[in-house]
MARSEFI-283648 format. One record per residue (C-alpha): residue number from 0; chain; residue in one letter; x, y, z. Coordinates in pm, whole numbers. Layout:
BEGIN
@nr = NUM kette = A rest = a x = X y = Y z = Z .
...
***
This chain:
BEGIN
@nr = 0 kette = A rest = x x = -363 y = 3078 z = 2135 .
@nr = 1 kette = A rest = x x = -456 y = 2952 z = 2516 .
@nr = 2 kette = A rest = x x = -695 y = 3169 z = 2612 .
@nr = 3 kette = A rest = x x = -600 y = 3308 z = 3016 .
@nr = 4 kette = A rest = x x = -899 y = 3213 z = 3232 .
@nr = 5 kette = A rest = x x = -989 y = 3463 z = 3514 .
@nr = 6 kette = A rest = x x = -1147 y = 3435 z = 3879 .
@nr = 7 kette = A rest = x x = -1353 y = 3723 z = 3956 .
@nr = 8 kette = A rest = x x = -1415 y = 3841 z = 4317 .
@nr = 9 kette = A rest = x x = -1701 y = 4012 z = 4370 .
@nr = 10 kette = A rest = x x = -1892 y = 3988 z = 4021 .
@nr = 11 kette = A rest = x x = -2204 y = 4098 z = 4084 .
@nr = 12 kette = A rest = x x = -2132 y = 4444 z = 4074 .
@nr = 13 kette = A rest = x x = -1919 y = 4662 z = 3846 .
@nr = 14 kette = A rest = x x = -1806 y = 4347 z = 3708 .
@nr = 15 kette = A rest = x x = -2142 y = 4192 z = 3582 .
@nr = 16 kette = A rest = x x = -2244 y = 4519 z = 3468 .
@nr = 17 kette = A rest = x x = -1872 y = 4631 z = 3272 .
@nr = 18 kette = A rest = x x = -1579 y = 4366 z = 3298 .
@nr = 19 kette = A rest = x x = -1782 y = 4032 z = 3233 .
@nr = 20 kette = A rest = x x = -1997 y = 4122 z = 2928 .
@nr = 21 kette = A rest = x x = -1679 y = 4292 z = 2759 .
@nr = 22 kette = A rest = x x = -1458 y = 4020 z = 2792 .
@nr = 23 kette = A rest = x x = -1764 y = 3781 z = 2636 .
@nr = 24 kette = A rest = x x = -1631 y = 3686 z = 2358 .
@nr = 25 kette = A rest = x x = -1213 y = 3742 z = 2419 .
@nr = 26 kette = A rest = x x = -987 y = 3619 z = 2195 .
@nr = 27 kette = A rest = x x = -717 y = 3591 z = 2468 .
@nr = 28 kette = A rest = x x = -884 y = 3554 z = 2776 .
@nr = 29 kette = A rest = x x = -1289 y = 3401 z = 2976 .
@nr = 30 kette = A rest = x x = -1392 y = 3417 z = 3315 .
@nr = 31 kette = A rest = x x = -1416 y = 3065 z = 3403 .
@nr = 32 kette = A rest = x x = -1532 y = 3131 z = 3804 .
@nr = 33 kette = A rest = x x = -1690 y = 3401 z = 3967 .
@nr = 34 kette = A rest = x x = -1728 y = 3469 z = 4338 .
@nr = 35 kette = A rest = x x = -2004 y = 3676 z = 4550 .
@nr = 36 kette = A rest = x x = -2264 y = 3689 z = 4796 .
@nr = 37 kette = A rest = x x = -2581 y = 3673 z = 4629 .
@nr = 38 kette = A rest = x x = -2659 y = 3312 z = 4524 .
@nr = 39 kette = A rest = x x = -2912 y = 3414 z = 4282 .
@nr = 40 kette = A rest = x x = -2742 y = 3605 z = 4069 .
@nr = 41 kette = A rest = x x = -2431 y = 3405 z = 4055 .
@nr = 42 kette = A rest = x x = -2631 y = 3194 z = 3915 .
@nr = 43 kette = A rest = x x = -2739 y = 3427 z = 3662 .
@nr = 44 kette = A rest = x x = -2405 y = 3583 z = 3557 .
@nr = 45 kette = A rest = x x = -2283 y = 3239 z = 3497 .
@nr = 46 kette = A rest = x x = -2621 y = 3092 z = 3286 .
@nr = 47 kette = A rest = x x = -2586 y = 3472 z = 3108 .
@nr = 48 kette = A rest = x x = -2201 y = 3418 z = 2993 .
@nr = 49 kette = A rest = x x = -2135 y = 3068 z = 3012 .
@nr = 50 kette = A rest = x x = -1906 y = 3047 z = 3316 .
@nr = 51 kette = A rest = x x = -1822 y = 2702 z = 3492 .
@nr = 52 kette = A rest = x x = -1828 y = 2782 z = 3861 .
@nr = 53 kette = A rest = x x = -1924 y = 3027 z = 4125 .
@nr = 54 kette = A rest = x x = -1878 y = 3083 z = 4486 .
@nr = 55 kette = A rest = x x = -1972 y = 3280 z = 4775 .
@nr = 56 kette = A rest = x x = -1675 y = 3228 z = 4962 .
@nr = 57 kette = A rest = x x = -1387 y = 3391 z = 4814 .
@nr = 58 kette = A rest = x x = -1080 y = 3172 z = 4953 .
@nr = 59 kette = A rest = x x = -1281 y = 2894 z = 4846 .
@nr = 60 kette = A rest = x x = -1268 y = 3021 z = 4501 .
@nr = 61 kette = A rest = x x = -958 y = 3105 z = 4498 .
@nr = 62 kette = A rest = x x = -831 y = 2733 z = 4657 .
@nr = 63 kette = A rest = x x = -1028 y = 2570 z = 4453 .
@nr = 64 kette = A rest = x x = -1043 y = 2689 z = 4084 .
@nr = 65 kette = A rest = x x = -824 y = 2651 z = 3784 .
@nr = 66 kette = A rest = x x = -728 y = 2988 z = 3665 .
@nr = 67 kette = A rest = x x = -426 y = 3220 z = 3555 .
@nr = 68 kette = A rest = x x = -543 y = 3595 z = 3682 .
@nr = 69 kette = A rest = x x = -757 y = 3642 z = 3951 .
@nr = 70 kette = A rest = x x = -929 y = 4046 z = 3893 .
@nr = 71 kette = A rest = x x = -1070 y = 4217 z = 4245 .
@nr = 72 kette = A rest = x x = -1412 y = 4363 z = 4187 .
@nr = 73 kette = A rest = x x = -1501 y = 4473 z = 4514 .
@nr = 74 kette = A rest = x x = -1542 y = 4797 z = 4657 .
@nr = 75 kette = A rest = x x = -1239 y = 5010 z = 4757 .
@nr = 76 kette = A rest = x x = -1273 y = 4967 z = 5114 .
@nr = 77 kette = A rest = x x = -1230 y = 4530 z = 5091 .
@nr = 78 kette = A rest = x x = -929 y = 4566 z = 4846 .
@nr = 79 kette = A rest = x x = -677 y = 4517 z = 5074 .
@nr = 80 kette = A rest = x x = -850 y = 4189 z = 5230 .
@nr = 81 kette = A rest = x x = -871 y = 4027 z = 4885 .
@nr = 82 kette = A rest = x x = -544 y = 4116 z = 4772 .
@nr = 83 kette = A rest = x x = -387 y = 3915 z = 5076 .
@nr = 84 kette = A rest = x x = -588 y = 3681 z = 4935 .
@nr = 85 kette = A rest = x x = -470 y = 3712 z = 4617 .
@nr = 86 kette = A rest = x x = -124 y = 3704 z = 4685 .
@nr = 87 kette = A rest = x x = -140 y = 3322 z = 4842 .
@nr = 88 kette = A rest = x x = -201 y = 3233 z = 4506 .
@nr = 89 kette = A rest = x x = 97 y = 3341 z = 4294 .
@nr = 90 kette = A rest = x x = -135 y = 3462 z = 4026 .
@nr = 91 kette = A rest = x x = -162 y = 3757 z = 3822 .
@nr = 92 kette = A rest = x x = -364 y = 4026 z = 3995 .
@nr = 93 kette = A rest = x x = -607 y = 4325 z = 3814 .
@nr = 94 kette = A rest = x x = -751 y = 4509 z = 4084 .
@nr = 95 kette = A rest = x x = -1075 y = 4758 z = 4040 .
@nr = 96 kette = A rest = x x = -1005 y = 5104 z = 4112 .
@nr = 97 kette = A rest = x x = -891 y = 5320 z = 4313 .
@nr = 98 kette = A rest = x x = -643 y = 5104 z = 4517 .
@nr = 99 kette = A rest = x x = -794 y = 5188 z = 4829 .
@nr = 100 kette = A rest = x x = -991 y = 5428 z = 4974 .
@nr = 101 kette = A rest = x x = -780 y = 5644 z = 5117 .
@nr = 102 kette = A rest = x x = -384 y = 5721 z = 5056 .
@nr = 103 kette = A rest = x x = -267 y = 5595 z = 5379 .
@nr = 104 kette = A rest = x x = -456 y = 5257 z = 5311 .
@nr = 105 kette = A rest = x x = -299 y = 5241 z = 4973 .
@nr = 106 kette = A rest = x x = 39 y = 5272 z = 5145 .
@nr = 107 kette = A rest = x x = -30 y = 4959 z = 5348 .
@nr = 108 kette = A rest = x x = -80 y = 4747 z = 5030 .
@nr = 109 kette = A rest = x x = 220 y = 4906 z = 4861 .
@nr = 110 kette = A rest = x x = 376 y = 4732 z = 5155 .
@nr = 111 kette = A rest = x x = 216 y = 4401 z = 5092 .
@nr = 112 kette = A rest = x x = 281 y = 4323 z = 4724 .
@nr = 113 kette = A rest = x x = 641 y = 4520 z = 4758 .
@nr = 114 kette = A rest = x x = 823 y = 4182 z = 4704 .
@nr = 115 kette = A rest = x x = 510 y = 4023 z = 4506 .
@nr = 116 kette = A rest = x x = 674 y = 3846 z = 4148 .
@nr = 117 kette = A rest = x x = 350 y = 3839 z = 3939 .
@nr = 118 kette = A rest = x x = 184 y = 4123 z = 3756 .
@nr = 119 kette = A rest = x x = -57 y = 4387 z = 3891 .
@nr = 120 kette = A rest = x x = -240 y = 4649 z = 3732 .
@nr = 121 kette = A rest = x x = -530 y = 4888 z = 3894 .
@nr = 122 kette = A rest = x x = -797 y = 4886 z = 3611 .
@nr = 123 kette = A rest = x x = -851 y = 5235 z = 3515 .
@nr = 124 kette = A rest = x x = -948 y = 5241 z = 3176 .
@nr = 125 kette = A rest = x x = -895 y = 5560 z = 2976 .
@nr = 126 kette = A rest = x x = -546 y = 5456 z = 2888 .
@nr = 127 kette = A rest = x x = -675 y = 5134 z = 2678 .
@nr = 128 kette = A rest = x x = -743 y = 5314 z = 2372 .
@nr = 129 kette = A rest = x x = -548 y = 5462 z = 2054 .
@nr = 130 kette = A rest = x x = -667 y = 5864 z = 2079 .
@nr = 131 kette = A rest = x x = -476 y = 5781 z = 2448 .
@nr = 132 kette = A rest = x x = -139 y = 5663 z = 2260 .
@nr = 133 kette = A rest = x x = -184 y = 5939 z = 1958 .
@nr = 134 kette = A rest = x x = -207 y = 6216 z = 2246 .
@nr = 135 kette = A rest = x x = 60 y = 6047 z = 2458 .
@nr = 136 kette = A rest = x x = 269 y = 6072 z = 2114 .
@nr = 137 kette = A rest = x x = 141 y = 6399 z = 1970 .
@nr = 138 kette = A rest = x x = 274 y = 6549 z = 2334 .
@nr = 139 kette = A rest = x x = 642 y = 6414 z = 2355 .
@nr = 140 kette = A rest = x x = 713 y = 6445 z = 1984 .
@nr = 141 kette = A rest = x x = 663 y = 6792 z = 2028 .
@nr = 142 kette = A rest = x x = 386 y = 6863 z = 1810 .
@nr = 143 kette = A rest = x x = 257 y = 7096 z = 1986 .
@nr = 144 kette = A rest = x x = 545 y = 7230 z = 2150 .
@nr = 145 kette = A rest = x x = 571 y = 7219 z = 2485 .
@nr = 146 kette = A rest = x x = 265 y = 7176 z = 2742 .
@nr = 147 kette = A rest = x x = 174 y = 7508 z = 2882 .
@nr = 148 kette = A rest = x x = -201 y = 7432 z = 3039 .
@nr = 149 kette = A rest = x x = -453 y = 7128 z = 3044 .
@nr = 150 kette = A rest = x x = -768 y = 7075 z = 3143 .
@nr = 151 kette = A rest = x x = -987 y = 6787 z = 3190 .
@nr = 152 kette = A rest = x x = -1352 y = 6699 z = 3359 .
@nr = 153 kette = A rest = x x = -1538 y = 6415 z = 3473 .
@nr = 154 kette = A rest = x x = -1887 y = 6473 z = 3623 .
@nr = 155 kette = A rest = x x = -2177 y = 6286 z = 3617 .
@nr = 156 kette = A rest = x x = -2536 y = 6287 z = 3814 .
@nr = 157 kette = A rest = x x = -2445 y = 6023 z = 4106 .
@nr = 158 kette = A rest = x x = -2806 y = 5772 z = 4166 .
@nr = 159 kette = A rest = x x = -2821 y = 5776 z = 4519 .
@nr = 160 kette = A rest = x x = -3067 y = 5540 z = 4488 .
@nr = 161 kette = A rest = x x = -2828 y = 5311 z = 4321 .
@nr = 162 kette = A rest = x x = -2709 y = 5008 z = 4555 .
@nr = 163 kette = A rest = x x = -2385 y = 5110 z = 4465 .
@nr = 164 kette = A rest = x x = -2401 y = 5412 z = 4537 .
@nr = 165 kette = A rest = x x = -2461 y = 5360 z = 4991 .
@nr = 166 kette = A rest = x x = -2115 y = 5277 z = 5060 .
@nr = 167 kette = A rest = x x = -1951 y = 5637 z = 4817 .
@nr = 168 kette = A rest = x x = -2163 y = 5854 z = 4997 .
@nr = 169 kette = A rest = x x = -2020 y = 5715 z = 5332 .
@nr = 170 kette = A rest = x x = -1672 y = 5926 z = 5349 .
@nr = 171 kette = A rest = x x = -1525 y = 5589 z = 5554 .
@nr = 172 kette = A rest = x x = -1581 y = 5376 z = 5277 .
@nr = 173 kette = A rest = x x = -1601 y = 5548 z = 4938 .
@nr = 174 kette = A rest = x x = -1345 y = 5804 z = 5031 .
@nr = 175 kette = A rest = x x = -1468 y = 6172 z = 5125 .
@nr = 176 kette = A rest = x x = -1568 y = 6261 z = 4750 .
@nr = 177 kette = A rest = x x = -1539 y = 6264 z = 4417 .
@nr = 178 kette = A rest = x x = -1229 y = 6223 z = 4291 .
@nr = 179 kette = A rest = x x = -1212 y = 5875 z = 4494 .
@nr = 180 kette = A rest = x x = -1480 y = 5776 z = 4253 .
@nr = 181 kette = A rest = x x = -1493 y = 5903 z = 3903 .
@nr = 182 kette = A rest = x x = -1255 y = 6149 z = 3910 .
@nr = 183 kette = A rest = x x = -907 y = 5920 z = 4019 .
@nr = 184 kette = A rest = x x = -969 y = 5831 z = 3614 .
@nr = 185 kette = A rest = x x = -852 y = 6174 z = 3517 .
@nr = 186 kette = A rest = x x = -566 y = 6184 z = 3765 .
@nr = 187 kette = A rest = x x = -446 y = 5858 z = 3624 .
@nr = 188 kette = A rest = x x = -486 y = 5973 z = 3291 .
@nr = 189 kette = A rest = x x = -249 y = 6305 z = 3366 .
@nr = 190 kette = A rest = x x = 4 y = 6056 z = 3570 .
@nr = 191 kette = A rest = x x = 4 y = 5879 z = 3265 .
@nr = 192 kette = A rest = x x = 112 y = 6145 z = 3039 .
@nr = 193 kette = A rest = x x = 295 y = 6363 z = 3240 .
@nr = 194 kette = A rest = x x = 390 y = 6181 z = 3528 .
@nr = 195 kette = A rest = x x = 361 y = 6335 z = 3904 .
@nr = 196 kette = A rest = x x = 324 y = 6720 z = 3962 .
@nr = 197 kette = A rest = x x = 524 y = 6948 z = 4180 .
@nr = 198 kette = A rest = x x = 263 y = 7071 z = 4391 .
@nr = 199 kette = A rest = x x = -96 y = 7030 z = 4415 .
@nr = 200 kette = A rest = x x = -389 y = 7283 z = 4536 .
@nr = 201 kette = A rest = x x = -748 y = 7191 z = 4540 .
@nr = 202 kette = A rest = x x = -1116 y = 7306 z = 4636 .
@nr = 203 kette = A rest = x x = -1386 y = 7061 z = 4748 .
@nr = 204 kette = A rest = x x = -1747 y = 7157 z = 4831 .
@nr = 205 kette = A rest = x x = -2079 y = 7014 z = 4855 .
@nr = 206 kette = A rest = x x = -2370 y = 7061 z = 4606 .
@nr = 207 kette = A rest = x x = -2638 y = 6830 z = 4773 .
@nr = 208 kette = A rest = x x = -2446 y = 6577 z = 4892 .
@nr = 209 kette = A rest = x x = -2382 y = 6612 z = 5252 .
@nr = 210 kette = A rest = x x = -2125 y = 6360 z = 5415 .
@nr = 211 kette = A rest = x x = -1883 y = 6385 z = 5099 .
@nr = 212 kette = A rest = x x = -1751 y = 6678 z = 4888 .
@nr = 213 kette = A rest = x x = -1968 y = 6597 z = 4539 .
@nr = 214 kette = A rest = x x = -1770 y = 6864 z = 4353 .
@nr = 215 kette = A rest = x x = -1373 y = 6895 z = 4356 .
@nr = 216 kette = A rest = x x = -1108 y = 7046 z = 4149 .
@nr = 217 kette = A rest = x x = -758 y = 6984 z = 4113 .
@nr = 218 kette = A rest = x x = -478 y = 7218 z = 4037 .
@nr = 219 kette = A rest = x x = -118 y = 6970 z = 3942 .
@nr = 220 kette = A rest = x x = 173 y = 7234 z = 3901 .
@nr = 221 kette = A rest = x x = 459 y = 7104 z = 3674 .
@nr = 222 kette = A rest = x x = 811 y = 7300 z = 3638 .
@nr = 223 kette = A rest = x x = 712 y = 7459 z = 3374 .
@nr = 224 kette = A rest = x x = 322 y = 7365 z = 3324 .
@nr = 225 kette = A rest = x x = -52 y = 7327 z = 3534 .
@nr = 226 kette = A rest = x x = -337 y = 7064 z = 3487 .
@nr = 227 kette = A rest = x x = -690 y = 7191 z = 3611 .
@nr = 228 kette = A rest = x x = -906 y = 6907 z = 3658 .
@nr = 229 kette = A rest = x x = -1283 y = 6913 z = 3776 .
@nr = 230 kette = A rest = x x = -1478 y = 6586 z = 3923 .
@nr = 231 kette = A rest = x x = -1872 y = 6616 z = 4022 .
@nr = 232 kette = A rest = x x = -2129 y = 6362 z = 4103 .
@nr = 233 kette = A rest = x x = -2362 y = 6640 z = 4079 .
@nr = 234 kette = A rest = x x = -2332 y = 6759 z = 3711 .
@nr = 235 kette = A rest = x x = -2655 y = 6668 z = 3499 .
@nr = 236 kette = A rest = x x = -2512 y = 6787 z = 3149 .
@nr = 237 kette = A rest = x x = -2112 y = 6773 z = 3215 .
@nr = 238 kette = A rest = x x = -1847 y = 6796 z = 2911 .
@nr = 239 kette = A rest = x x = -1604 y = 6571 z = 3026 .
@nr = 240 kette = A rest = x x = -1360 y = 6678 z = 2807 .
@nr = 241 kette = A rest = x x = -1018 y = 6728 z = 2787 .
@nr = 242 kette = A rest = x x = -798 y = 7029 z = 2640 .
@nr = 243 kette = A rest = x x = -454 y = 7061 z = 2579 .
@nr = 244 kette = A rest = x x = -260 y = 7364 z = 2495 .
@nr = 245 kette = A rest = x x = 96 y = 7396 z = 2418 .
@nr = 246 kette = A rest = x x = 335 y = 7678 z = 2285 .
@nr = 247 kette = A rest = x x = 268 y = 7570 z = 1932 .
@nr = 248 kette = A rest = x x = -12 y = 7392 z = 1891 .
@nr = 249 kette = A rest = x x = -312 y = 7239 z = 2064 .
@nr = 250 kette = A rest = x x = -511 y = 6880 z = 2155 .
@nr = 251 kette = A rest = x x = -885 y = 6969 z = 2226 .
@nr = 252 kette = A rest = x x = -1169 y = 6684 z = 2252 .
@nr = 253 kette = A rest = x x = -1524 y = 6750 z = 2380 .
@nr = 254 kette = A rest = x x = -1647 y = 6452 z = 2522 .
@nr = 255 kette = A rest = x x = -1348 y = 6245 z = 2584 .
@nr = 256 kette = A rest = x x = -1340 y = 6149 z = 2936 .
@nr = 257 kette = A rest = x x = -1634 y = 5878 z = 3046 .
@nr = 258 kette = A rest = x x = -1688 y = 5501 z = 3033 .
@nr = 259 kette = A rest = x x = -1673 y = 5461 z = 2640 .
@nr = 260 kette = A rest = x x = -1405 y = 5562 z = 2449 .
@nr = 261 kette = A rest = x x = -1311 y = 5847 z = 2243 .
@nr = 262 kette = A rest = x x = -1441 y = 5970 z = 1970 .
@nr = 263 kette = A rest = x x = -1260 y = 6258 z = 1838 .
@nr = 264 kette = A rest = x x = -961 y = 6424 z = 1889 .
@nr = 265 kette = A rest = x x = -823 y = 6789 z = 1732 .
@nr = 266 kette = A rest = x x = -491 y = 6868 z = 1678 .
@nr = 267 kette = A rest = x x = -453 y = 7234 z = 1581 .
@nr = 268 kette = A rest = x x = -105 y = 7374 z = 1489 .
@nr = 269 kette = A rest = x x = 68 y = 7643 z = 1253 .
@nr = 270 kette = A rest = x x = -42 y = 7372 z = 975 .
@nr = 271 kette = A rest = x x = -374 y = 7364 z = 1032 .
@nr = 272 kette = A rest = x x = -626 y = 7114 z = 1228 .
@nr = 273 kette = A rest = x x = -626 y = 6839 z = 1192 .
@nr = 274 kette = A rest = x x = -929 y = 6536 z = 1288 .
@nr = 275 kette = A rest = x x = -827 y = 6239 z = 1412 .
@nr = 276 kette = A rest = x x = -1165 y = 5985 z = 1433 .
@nr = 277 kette = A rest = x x = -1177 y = 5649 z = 1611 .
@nr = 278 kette = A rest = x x = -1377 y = 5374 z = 1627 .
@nr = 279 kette = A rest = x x = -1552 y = 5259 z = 1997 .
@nr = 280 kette = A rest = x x = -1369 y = 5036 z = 2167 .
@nr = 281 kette = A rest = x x = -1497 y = 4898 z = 2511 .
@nr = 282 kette = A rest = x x = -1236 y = 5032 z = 2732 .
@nr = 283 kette = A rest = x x = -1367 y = 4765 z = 2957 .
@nr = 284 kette = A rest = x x = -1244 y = 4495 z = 2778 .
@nr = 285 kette = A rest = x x = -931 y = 4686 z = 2588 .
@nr = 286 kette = A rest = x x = -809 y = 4696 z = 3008 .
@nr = 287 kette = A rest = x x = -778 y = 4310 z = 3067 .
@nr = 288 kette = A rest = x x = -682 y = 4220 z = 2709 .
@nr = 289 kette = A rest = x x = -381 y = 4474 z = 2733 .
@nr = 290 kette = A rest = x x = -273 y = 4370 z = 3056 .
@nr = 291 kette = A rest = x x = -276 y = 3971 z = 2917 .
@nr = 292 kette = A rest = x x = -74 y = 4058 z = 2609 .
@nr = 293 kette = A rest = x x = 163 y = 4240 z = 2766 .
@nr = 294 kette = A rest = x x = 205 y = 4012 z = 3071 .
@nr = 295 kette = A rest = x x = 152 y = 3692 z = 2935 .
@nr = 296 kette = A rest = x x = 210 y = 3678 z = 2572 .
@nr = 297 kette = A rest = x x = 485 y = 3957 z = 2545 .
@nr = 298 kette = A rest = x x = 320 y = 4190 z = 2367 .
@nr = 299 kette = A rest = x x = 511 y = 4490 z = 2502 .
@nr = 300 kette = A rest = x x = 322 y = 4705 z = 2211 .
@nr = 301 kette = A rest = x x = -19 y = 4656 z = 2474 .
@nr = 302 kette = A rest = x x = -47 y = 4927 z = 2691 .
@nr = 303 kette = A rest = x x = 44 y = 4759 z = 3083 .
@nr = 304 kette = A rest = x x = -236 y = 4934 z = 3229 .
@nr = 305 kette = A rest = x x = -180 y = 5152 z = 3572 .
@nr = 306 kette = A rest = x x = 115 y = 4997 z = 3824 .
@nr = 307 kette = A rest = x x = 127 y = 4988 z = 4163 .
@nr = 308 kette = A rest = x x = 283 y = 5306 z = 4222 .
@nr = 309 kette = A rest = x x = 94 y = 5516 z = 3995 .
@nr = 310 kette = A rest = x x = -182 y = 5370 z = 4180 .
@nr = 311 kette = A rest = x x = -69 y = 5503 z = 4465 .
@nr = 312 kette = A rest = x x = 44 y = 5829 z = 4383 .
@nr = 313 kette = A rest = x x = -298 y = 5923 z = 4232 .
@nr = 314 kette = A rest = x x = -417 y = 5859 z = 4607 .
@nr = 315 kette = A rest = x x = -158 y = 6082 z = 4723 .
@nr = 316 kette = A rest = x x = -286 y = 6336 z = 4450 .
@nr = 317 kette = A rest = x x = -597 y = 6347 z = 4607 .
@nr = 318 kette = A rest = x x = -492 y = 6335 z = 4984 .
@nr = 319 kette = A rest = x x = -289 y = 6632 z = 4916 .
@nr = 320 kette = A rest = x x = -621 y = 6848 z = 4706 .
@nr = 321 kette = A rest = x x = -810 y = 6817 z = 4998 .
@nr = 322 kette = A rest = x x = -526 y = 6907 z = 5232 .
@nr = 323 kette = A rest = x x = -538 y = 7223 z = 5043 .
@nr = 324 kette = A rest = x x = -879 y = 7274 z = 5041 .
@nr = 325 kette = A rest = x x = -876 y = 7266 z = 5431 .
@nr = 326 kette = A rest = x x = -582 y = 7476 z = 5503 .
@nr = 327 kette = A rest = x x = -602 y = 7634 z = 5193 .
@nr = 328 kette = A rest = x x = -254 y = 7623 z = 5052 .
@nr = 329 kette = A rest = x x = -109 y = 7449 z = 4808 .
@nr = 330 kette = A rest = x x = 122 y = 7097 z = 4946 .
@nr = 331 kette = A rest = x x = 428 y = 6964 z = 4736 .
@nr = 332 kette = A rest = x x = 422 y = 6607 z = 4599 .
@nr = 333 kette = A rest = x x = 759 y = 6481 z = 4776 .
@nr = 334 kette = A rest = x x = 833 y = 6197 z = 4949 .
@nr = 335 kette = A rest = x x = 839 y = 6411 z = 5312 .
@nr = 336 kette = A rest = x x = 449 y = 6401 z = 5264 .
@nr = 337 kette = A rest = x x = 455 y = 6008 z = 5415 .
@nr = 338 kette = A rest = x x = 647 y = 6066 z = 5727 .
@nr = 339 kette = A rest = x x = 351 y = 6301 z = 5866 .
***
């Protein structure tokens, strides 16, 4: 098999620290160039993992280099810049999440790759795993009968300290909180099992954090269910779990939503529980690989990762929460919402 070779913009972030060791030793896929500012270590991500070339100018890259997928590692806030980029090429495009940092920005790229051929997939990486097909299929084969609440966290203790972490606490660049960092997984996760809700109600507040709302929650009312999901950046201890209860049954599994994958899941009906165990997979990797088989070897049994428009609907999720939270009512998820 002809492994896929990648360009990667912007690797010395989240990519040297997540994308670029998991995909070390691919079956189906290297990172042959990388592309970023600081020369130095460049120069170490490609002595570290054996990669050919690297640039600090991205066109140049991108001109210059042999490769089939190019995958956008920058922050939120440059996406749309490097996916005009990205779309000279004719190439396969993986872009880091979320698709911009704000729902009217991700509207203006829905624009751009509207009549784009090739693939595209925001990586959000919760999907890339088997406990996320067994729930997916637990859910519509009615085991459980059908979906009366959920529930679902993400928190974490944000390092302000962190280089990363100067351009989320500035609301113009990161997005005004939260759930345009860690929390967008969850919402993507929900979208992906229950598509778009009805109508959407949220509460944001700060808990030390003052330019951005470092705690959120999200209420997604279906016809005839509601999802309840909580983001922080300010939790030291969090659960990040996610619960599931139907009419006949339920899907509960402490410690399911974060950067590794899960563990656990229970299913509990009139039967009896039962455990379903999995081995760690690096989600990180499981993302890319997915989106290769299914895109470029025709595996259509690979999960095709998070589309455009679920993308930017997860945006419009999150636009619409803190809407709420400032006139406090809840907003419906229709299509009238992008004419004002």
């Amino acid at each position: 098999m002809k492994k896929i070779k990648i360009a990667v913009v912007s690797a010395t972030g989240t990519a040297y620290k997540r994308t670029i060791p998991a995909l070390k030793d691919s079956d189906v896929c290297e990172v042959v160039s990388v592309q970023g500012r600081n020369k130095a270590k460049l120069q170490k991500i490609c002595d570290e993992y054996g990669i050919k070339s690297a640039y600090t100018d991205e066109k140049e890259m991108l001109t210059n280099e042999d490769y089939d997928l190019i995958y956008i590692a920058n922050p939120p806030f440059m996406h749309y810049t490097s996916i005009v980029e990205a779309t000279k090429t004719e190439k396969a495009i993986i872009c880091e999440k979320p698709l911009d940092n704000n729902y009217k920005n991700a509207l203006r790229i829905k624009a751009l790759l509207k009549e784009y051929p090739h693939p595209f997939m925001v990586a959000h990486h919760l999907r890339h795993q088997k406990a996320y097909d067994d729930i997916k299929t637990i859910i519509t084969t009615g085991k459980i009968g059908n979906v009366v609440e959920t529930y679902s966290q993400w928190g974490f203790k944000l390092n302000t300290s962190a280089s990363n972490a100067l351009w989320k606490l500035e609301p113009s660049l990161g997005g005004e909180g939260t759930f345009s960092d860690n929390g967008i997984h969850i919402i993507d996760f929900i979208i992906g099992l229950f598509g778009v809700p009805m109508e959407v109600f949220g509460h944001c507040y700060s808990m030390g954090l003052p330019k951005i709302f470092d705690t959120e929650v999200a209420m997604l009312c279906y016809k005839n269910k509601t999802v309840t999901l909580s983001a922080s950046q300010n939790t030291a201890f969090p659960g990040n779990g996610l619960f599931i209860y139907g009419t006949d049954g339920s899907i509960e599994s402490y410690g399911a939503i974060g950067e590794k994958s899960i563990k656990t899941i229970t299913l509990t009906t009139s039967q009896g529980k039962q455990v379903f165990e999995y081995p760690q997979t690096n989600l990180y990797g499981a993302e890319v690989e997915n989106f290769i088989k299914h895109y470029f070897f025709g595996d259509k049994t690979a999960n095709s990762g998070t589309n455009l428009q679920e993308a930017v609907d997860s945006l419009k999720i999150i636009e619409l929460l803190r809407e709420a939270n400032r006139n406090k009512k809840a907003y419906m998820f229709n299509n009238e919402y992008e004419k004002n």
